[in-house]
VOTORFI-659932 format. One record per atom (N, C-alpha, C): x, y, z; residue number from 1. Coordinates in pm, whole numbers. Layout:
<sites>
<site east="X" north="Y" up="Z" num="NUM"/>
...
</sites>
This chain:
<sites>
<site east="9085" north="6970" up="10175" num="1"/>
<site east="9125" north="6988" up="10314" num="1"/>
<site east="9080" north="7126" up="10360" num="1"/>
<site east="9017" north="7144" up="10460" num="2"/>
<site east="8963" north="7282" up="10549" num="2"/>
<site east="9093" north="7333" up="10600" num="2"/>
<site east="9103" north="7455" up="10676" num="3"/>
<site east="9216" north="7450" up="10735" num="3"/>
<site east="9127" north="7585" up="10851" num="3"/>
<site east="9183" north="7604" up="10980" num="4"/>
<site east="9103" north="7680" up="11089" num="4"/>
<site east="9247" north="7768" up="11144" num="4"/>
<site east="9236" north="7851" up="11158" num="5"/>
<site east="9288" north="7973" up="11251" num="5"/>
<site east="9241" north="8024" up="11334" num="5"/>
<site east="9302" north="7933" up="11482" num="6"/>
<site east="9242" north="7940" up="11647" num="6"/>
<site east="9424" north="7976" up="11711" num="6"/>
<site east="9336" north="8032" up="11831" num="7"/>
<site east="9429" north="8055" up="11936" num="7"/>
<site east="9524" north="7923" up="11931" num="7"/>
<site east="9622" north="7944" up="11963" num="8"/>
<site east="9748" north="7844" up="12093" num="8"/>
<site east="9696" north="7800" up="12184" num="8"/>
<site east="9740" north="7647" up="12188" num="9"/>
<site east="9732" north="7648" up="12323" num="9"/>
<site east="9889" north="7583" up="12416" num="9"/>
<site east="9842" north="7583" up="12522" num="10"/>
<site east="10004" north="7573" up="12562" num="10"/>
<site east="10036" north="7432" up="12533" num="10"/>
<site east="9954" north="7309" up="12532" num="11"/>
<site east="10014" north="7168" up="12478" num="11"/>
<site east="10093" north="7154" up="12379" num="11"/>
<site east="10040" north="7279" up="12263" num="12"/>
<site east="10137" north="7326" up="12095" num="12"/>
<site east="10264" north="7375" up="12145" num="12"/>
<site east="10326" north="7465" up="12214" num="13"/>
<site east="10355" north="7549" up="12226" num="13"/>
<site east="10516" north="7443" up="12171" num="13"/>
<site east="10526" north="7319" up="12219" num="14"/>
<site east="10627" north="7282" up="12167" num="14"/>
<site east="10678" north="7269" up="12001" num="14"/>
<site east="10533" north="7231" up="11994" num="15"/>
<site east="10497" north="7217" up="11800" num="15"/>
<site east="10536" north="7387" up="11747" num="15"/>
<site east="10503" north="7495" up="11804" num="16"/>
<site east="10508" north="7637" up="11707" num="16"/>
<site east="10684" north="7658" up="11746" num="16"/>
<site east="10707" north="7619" up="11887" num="17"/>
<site east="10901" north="7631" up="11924" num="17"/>
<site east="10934" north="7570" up="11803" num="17"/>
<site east="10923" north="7471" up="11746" num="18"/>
<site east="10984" north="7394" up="11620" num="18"/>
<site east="10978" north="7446" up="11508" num="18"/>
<site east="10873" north="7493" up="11431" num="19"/>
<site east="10802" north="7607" up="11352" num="19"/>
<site east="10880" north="7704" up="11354" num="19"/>
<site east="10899" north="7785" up="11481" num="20"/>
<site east="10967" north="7907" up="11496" num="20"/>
<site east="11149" north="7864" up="11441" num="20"/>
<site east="11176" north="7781" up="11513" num="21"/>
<site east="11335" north="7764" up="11515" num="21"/>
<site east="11370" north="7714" up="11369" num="21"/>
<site east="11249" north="7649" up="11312" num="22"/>
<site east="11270" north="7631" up="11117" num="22"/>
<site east="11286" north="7757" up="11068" num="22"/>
<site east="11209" north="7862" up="11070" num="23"/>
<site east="11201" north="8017" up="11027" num="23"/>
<site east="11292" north="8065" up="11049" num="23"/>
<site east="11369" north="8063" up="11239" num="24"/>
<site east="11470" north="8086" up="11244" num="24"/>
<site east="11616" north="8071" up="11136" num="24"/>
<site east="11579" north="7910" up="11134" num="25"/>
<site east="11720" north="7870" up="11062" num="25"/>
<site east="11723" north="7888" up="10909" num="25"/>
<site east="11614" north="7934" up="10858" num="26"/>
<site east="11558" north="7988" up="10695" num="26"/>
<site east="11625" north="8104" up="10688" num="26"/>
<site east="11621" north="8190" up="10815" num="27"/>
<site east="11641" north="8328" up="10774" num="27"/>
<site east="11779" north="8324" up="10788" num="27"/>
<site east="11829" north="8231" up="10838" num="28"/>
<site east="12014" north="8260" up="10892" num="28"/>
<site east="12060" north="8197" up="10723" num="28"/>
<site east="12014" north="8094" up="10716" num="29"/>
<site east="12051" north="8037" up="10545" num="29"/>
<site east="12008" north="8121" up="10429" num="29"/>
<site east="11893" north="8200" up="10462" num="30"/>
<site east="11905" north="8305" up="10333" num="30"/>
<site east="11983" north="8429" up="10372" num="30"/>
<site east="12063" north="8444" up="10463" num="31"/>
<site east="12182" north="8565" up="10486" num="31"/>
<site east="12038" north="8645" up="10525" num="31"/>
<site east="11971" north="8644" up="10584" num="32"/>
<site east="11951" north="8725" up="10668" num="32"/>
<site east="11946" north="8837" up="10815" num="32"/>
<site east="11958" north="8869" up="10861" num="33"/>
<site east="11959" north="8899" up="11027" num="33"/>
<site east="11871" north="8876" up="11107" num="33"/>
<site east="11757" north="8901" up="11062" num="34"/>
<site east="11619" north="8882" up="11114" num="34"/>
<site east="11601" north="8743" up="11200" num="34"/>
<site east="11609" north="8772" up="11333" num="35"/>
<site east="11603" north="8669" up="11415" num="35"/>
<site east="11736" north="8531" up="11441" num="35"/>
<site east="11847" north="8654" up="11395" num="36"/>
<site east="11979" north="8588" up="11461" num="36"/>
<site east="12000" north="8597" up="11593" num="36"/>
<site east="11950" north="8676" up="11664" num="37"/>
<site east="11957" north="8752" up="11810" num="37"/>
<site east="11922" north="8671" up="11949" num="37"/>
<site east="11863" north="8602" up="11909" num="38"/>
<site east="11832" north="8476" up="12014" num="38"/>
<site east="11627" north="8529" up="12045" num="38"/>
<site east="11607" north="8583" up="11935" num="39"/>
<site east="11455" north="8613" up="11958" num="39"/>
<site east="11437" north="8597" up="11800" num="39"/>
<site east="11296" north="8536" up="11759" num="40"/>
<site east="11204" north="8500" up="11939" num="40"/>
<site east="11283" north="8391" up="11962" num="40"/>
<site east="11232" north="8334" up="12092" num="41"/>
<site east="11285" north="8250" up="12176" num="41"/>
<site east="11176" north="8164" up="12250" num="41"/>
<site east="11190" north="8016" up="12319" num="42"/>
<site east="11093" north="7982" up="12430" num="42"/>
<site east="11020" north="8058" up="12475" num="42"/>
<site east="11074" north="8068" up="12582" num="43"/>
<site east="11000" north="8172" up="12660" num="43"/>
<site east="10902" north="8299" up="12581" num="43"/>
<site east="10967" north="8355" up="12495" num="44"/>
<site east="10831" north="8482" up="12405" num="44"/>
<site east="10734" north="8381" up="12344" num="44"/>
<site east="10775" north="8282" up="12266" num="45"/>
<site east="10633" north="8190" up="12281" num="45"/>
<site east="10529" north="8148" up="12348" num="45"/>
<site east="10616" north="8081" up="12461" num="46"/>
<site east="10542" north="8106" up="12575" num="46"/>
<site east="10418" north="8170" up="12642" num="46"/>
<site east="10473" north="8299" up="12628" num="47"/>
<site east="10458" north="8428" up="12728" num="47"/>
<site east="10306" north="8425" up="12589" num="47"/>
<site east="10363" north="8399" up="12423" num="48"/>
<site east="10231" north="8466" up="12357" num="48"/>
<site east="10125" north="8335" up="12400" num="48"/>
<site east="10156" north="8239" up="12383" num="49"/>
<site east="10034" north="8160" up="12429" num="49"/>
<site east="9995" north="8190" up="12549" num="49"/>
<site east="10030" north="8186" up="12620" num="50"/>
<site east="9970" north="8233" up="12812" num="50"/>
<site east="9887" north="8356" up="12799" num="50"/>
<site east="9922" north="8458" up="12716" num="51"/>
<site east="9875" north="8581" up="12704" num="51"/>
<site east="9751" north="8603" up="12603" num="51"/>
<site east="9758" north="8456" up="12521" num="52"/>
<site east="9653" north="8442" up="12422" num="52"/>
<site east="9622" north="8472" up="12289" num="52"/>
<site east="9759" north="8548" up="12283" num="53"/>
<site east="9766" north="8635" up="12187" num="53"/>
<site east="9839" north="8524" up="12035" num="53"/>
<site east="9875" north="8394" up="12039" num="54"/>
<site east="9907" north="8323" up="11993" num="54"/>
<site east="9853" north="8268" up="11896" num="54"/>
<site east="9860" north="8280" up="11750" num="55"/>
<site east="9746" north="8195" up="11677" num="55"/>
<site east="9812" north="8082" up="11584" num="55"/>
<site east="9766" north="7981" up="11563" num="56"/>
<site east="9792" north="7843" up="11441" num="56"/>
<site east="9714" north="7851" up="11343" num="56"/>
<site east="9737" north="7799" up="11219" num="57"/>
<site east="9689" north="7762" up="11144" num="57"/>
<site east="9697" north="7638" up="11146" num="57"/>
<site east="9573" north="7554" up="11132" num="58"/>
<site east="9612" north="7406" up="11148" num="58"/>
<site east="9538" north="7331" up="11046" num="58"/>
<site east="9521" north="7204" up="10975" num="59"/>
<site east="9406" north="7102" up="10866" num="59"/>
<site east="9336" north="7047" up="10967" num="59"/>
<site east="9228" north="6995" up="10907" num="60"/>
<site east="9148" north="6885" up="10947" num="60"/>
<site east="9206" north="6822" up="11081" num="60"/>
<site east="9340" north="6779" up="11042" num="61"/>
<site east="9349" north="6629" up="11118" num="61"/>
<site east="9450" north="6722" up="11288" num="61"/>
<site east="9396" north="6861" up="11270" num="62"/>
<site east="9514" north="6922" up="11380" num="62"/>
<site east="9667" north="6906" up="11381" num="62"/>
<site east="9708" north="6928" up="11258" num="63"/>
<site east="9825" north="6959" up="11226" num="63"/>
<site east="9916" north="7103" up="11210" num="63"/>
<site east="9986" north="7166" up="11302" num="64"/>
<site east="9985" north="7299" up="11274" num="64"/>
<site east="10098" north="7305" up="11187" num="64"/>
<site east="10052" north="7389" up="11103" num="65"/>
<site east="10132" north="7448" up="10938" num="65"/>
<site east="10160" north="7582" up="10980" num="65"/>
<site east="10072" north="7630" up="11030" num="66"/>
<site east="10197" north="7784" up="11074" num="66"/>
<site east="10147" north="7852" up="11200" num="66"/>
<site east="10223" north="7942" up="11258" num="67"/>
<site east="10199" north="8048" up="11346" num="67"/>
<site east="10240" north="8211" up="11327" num="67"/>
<site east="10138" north="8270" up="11418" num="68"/>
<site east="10136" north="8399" up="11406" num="68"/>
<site east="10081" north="8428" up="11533" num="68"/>
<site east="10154" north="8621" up="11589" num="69"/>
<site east="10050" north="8656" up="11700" num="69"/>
<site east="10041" north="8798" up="11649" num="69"/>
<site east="9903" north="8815" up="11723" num="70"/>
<site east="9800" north="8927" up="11637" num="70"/>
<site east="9782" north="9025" up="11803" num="70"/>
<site east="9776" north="9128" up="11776" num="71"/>
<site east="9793" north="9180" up="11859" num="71"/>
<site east="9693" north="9349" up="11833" num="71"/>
<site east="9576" north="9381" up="11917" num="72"/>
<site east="9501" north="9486" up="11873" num="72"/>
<site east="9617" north="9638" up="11959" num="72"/>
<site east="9575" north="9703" up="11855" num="73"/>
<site east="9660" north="9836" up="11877" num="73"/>
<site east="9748" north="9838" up="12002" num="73"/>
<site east="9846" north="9765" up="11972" num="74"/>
<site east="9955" north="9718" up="12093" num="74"/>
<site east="10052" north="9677" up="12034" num="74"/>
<site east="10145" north="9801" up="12007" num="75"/>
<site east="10303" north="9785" up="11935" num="75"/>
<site east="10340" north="9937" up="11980" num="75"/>
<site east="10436" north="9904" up="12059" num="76"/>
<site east="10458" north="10093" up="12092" num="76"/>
<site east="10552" north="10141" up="11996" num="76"/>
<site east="10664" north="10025" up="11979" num="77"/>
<site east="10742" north="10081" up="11887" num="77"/>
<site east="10637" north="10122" up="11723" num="77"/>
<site east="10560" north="10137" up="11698" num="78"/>
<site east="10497" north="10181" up="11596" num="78"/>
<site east="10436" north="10337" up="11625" num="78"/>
<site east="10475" north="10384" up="11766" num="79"/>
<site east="10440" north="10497" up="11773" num="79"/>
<site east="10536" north="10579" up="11718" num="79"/>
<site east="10652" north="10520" up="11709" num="80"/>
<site east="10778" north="10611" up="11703" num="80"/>
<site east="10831" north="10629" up="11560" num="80"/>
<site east="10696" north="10578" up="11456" num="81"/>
<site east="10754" north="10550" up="11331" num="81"/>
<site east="10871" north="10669" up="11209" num="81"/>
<site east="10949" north="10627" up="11191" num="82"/>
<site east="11033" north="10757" up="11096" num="82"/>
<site east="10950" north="10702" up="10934" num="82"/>
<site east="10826" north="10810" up="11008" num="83"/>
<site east="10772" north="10791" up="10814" num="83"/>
<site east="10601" north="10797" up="10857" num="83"/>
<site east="10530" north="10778" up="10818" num="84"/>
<site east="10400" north="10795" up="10820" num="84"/>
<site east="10319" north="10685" up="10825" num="84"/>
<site east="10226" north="10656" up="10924" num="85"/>
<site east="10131" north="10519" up="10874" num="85"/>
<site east="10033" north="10603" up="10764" num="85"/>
<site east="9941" north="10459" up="10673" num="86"/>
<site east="9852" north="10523" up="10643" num="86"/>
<site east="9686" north="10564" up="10703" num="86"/>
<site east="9672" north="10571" up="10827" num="87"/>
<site east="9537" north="10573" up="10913" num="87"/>
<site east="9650" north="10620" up="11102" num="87"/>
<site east="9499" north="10621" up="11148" num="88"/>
<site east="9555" north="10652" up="11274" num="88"/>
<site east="9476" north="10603" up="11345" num="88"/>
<site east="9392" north="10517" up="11288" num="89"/>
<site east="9239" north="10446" up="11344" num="89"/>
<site east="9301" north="10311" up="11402" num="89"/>
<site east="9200" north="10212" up="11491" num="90"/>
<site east="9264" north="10097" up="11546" num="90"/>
<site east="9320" north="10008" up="11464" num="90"/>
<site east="9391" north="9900" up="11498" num="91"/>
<site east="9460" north="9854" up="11436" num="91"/>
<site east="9508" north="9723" up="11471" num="91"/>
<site east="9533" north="9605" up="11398" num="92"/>
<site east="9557" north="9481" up="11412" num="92"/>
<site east="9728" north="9458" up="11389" num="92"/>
<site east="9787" north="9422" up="11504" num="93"/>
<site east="9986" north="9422" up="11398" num="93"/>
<site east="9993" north="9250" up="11424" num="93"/>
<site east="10077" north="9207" up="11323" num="94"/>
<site east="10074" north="9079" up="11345" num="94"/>
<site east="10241" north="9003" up="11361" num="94"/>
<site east="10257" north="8957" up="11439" num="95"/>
<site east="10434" north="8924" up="11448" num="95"/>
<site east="10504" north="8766" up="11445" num="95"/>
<site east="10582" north="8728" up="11392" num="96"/>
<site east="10660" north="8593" up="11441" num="96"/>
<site east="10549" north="8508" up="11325" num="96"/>
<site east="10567" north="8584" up="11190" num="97"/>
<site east="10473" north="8492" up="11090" num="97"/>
<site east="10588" north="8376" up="11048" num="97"/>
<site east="10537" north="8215" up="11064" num="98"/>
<site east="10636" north="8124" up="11009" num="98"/>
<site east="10507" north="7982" up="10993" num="98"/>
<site east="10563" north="7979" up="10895" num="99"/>
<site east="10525" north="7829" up="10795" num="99"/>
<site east="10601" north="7684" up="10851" num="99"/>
<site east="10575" north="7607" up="10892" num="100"/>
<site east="10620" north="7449" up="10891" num="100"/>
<site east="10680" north="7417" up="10773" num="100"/>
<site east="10870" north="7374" up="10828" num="101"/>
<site east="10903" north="7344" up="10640" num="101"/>
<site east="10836" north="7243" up="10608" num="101"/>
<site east="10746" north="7205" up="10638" num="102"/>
<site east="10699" north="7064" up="10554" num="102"/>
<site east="10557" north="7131" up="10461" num="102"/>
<site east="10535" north="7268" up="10516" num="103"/>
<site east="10430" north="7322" up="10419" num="103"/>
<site east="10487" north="7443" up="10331" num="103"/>
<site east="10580" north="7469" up="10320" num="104"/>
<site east="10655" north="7588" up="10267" num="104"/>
<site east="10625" north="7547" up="10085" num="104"/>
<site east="10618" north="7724" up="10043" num="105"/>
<site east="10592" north="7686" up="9908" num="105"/>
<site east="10433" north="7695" up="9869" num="105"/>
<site east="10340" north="7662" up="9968" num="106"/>
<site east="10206" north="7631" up="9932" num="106"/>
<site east="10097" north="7729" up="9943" num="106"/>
<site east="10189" north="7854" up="9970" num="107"/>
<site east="10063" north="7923" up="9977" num="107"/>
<site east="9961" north="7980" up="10117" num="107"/>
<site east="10032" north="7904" up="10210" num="108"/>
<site east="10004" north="7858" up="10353" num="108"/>
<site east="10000" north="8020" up="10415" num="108"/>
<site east="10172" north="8100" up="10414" num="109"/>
<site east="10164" north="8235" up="10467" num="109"/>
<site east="10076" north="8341" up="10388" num="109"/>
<site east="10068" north="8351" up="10263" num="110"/>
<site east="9906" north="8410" up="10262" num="110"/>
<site east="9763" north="8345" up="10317" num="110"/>
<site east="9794" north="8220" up="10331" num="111"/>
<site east="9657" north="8175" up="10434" num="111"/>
<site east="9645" north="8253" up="10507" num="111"/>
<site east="9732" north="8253" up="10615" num="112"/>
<site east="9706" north="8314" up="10758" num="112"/>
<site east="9733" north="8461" up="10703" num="112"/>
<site east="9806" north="8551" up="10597" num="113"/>
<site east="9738" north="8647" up="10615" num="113"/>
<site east="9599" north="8718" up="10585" num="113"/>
<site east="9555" north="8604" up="10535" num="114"/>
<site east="9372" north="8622" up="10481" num="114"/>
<site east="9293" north="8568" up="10621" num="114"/>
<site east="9298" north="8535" up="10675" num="115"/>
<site east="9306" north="8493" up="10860" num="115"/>
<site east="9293" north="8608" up="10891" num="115"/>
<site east="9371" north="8672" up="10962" num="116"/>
<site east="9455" north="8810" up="10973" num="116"/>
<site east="9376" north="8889" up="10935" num="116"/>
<site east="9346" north="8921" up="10796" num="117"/>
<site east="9260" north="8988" up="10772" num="117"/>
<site east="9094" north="8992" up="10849" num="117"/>
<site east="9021" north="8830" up="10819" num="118"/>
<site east="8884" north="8828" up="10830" num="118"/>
<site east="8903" north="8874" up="11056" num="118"/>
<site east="8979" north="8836" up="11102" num="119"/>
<site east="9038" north="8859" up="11225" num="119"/>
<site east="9017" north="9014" up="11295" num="119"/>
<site east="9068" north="9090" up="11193" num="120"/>
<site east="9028" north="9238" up="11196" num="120"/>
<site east="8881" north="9307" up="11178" num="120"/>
<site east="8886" north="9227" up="11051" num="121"/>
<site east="8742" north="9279" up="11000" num="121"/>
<site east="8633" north="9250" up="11072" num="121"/>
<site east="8625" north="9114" up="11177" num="122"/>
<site east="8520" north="9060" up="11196" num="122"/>
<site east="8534" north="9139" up="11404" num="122"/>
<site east="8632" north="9241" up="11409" num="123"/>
<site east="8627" north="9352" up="11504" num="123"/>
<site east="8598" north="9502" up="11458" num="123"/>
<site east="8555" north="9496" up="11345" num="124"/>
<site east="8565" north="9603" up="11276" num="124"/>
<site east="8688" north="9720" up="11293" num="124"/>
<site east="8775" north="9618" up="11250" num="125"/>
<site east="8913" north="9681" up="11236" num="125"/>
<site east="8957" north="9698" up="11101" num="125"/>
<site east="8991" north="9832" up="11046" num="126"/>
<site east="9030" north="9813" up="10937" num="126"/>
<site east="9144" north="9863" up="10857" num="126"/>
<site east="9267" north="9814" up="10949" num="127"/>
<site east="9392" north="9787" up="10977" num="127"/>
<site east="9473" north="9746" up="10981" num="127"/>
<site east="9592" north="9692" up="10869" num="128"/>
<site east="9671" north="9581" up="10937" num="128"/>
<site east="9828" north="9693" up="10909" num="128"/>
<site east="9905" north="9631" up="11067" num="129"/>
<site east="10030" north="9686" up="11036" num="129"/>
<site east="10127" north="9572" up="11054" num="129"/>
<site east="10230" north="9599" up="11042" num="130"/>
<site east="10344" north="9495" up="11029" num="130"/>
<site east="10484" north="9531" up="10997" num="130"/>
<site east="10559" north="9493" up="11026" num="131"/>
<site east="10704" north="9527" up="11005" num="131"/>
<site east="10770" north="9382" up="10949" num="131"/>
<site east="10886" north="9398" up="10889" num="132"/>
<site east="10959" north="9318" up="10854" num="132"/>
<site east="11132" north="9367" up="10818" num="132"/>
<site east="11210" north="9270" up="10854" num="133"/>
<site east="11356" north="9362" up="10856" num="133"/>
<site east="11379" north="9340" up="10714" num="133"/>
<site east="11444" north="9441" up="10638" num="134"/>
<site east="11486" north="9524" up="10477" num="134"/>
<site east="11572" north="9353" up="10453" num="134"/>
<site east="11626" north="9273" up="10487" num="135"/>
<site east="11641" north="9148" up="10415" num="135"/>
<site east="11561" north="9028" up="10392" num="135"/>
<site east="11437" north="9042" up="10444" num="136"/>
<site east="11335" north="8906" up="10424" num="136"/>
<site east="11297" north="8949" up="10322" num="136"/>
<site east="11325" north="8873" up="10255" num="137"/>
<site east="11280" north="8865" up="10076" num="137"/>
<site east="11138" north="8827" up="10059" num="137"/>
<site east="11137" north="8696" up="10148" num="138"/>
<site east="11004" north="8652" up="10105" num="138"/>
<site east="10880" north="8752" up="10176" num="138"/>
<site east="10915" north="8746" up="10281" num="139"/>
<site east="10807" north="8842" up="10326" num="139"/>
<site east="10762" north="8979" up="10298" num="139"/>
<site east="10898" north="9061" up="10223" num="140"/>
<site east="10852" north="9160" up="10140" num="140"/>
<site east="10760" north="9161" up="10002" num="140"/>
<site east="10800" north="9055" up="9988" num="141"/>
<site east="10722" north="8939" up="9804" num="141"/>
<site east="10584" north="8959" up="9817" num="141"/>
<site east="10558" north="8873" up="9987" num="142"/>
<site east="10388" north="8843" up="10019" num="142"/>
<site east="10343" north="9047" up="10038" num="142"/>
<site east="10382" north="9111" up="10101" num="143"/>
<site east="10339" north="9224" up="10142" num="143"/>
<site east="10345" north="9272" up="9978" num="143"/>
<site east="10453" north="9307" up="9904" num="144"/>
<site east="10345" north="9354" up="9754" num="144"/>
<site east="10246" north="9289" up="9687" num="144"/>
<site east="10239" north="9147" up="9704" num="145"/>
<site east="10145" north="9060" up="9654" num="145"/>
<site east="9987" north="9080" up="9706" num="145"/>
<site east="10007" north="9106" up="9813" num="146"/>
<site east="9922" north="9135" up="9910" num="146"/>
<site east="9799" north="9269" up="9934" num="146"/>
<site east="9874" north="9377" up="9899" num="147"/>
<site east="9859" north="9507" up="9891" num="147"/>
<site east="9892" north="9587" up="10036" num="147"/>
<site east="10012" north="9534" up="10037" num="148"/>
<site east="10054" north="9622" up="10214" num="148"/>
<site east="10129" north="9762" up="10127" num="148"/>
<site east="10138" north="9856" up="10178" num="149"/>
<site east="10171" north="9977" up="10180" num="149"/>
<site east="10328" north="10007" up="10255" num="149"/>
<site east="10454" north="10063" up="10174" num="150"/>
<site east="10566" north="10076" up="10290" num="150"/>
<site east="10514" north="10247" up="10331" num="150"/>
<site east="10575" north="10214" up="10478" num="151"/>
<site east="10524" north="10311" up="10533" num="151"/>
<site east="10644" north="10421" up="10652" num="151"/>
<site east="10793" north="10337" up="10639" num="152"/>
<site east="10810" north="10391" up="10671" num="152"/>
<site east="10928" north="10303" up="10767" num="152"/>
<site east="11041" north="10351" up="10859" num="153"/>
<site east="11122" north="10252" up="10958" num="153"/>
<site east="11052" north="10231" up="11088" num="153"/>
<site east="11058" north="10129" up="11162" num="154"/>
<site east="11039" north="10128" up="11298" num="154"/>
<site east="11167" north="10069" up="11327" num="154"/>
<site east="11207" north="10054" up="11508" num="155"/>
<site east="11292" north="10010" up="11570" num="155"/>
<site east="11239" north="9934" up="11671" num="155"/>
<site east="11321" north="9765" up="11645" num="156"/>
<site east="11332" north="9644" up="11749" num="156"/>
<site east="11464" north="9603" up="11774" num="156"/>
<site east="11526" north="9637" up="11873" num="157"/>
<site east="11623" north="9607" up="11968" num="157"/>
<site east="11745" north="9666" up="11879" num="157"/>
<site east="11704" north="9794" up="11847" num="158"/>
<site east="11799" north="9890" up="11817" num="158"/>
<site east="11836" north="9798" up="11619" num="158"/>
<site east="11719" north="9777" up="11559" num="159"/>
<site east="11746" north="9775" up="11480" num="159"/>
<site east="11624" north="9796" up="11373" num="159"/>
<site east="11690" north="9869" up="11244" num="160"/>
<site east="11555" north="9930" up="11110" num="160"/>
<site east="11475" north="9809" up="11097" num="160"/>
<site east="11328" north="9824" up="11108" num="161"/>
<site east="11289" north="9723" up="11011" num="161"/>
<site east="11188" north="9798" up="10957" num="161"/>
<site east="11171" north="9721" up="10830" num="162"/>
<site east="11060" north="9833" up="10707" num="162"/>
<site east="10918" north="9787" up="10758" num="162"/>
<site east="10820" north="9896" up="10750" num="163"/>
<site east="10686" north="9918" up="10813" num="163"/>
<site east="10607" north="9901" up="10704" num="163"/>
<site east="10490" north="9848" up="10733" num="164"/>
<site east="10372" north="9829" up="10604" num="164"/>
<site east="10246" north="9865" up="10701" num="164"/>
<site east="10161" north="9880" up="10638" num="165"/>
<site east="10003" north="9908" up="10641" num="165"/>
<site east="9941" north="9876" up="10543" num="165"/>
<site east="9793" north="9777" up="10548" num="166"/>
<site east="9730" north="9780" up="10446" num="166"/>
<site east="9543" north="9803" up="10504" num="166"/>
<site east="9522" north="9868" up="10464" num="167"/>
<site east="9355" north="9936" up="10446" num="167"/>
<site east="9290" north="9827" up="10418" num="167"/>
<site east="9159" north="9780" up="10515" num="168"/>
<site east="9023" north="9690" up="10507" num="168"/>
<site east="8974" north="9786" up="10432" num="168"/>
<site east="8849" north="9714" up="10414" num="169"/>
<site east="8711" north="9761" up="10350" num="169"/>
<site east="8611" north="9715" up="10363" num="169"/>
</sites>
């Protein structure tokens, strides 16, 4: 099976709401906080597909297995970091990473962050930042697996979440 990482479009937008609200309800069942808050939400979906900034991972047959939005040097709260990035050069941040439970387990969220990657690179960006709040287990797992870098706290809606960076080449 192939699998492609393209924009959103707004016909999905119901398919990634579903996606999202699984992730949602993952993170409330593993005692997390991360996205108890009523975000994301409709509407920020929305707003990322309209804006374009929206991406799927989908197979062959146009099935989407996950979403993500990628966003070029456009995160302000990363200006304000308590701690250090490692570069100060442009930069790719990527947000609202979630897997379809029907693909969970497979390997799928390092797909799209190897996506992510060729995404940057193929702007000659060689950059990735990202945050994640200090209780997502799994997503801290993929970022050492990965080779992301902690870098430090940022703040979303008045709350810590741990900062990574990892260096192209």
């Amino acid at each position: 099976m192939n699998y492609h990482f393209r924009k959103a479009t707004v016909s999905e937008i119901p398919q990634i709401w579903e996606i999202l609200k699984q992730a949602i309800q993952r993170r409330k069942e593993d005692g997390s906080n991360q996205w108890q808050d009523g975000y994301p939400n409709l509407a920020i979906v929305t707003n990322d597909v309209e804006k374009e900034v929206g991406y799927v991972l989908c197979d062959d047959n146009g099935t989407i297995i996950g979403y993500s939005v990628l966003l070029v040097n456009d995160e302000p709260e990363y200006e304000k970091i308590e701690g250090e990035w490692l570069t100060n050069e442009d930069f790719v941040v990527f947000h609202r990473v979630a897997i379809s439970e029907d693909y969970l387990g497979r390997g799928f969220a390092k797909k799209i962050f190897k996506y992510i990657e060729d995404f940057a690179l193929t702007r000659k960006i060689y950059s990735l930042k990202v945050d994640t709040n200090f209780d997502n287990a799994p997503m801290l797992n993929i970022f050492d697996k990965l080779g992301y870098t902690y870098c430090g706290e940022v703040y979303f809606r008045g709350s810590p979440r741990k900062a990574y960076e990892k260096k192209l080449s």
